[in-house]
C-alpha positions as CSV (number, residue, x, y, z in Angstrom):
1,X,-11.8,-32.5,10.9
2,X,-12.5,-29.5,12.7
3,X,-14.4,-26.4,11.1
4,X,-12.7,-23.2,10.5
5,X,-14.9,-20.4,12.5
6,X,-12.1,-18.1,12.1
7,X,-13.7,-17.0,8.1
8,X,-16.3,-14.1,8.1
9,X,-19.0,-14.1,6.6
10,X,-19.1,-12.1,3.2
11,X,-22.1,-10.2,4.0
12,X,-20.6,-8.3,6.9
13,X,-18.2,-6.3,4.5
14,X,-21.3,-5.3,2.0
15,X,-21.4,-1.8,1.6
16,X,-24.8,-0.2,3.1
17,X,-26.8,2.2,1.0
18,X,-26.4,5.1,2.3
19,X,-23.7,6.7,4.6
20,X,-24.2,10.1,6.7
21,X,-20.7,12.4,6.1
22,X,-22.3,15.3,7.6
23,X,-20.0,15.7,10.3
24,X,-17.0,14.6,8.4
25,X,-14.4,17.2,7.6
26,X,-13.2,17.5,4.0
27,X,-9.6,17.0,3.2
28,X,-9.1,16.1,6.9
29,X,-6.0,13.6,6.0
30,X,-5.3,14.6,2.2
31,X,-1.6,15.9,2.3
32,X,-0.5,16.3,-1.3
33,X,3.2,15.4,-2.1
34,X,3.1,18.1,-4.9
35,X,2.3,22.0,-5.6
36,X,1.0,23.3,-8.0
37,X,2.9,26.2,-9.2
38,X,3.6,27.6,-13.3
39,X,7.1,27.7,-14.5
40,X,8.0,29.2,-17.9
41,X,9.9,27.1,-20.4
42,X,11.8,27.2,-23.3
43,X,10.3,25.6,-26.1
44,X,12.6,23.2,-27.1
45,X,13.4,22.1,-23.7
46,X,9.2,20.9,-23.1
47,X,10.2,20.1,-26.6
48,X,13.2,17.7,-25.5
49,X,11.5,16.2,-22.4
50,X,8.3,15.5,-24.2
51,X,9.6,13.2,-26.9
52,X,11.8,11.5,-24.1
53,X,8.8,11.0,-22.0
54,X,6.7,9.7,-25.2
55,X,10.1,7.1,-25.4
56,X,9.8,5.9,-21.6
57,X,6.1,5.6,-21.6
58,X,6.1,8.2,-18.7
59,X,4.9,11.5,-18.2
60,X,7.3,14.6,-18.8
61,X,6.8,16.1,-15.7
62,X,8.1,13.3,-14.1
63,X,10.9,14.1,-16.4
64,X,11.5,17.1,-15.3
65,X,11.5,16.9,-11.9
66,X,14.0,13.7,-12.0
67,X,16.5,16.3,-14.3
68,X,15.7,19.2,-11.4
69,X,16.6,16.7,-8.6
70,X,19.8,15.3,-10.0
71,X,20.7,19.2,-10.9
72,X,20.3,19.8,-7.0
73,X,21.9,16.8,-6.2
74,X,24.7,17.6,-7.7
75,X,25.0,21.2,-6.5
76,X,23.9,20.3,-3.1
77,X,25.8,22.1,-0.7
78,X,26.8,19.5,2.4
């Protein structure tokens, strides 16, 4: 039977112990999918999409911009 040459070695992945990033660029590919912004709330409202969010196991924000996004869905203008 034939060897397989086609599998690399192990040690040609290990990570060396020091890398230079002094010409690298920060934030060069990041594109964030959110921004940041502050909205003002009524109480029970955070109040509302808290304990739902505690319920699903998910964060309220999430929450929030799923209710926001079927509210524009809705009233979307075609």
């Amino acid at each position: 039977m034939k060897e397989d040459n086609t599998k690399v070695m192990s040690d040609e992945y290990e990570m060396k112990d020091e890398y230079d990033f002094s010409s690298g660029v920060r934030g060069r590919f990041h594109n964030p999918k959110k921004k940041s912004t502050t909205i003002r709330l009524d109480d029970d409202l955070i109040l509302f999409f808290k304990k739902r969010a505690g319920e699903q196991k998910i964060g309220y924000q999430t929450l929030v911009n799923a209710a926001l996004r079927e509210f524009v869905k809705q009233h979307a203008v075609d």
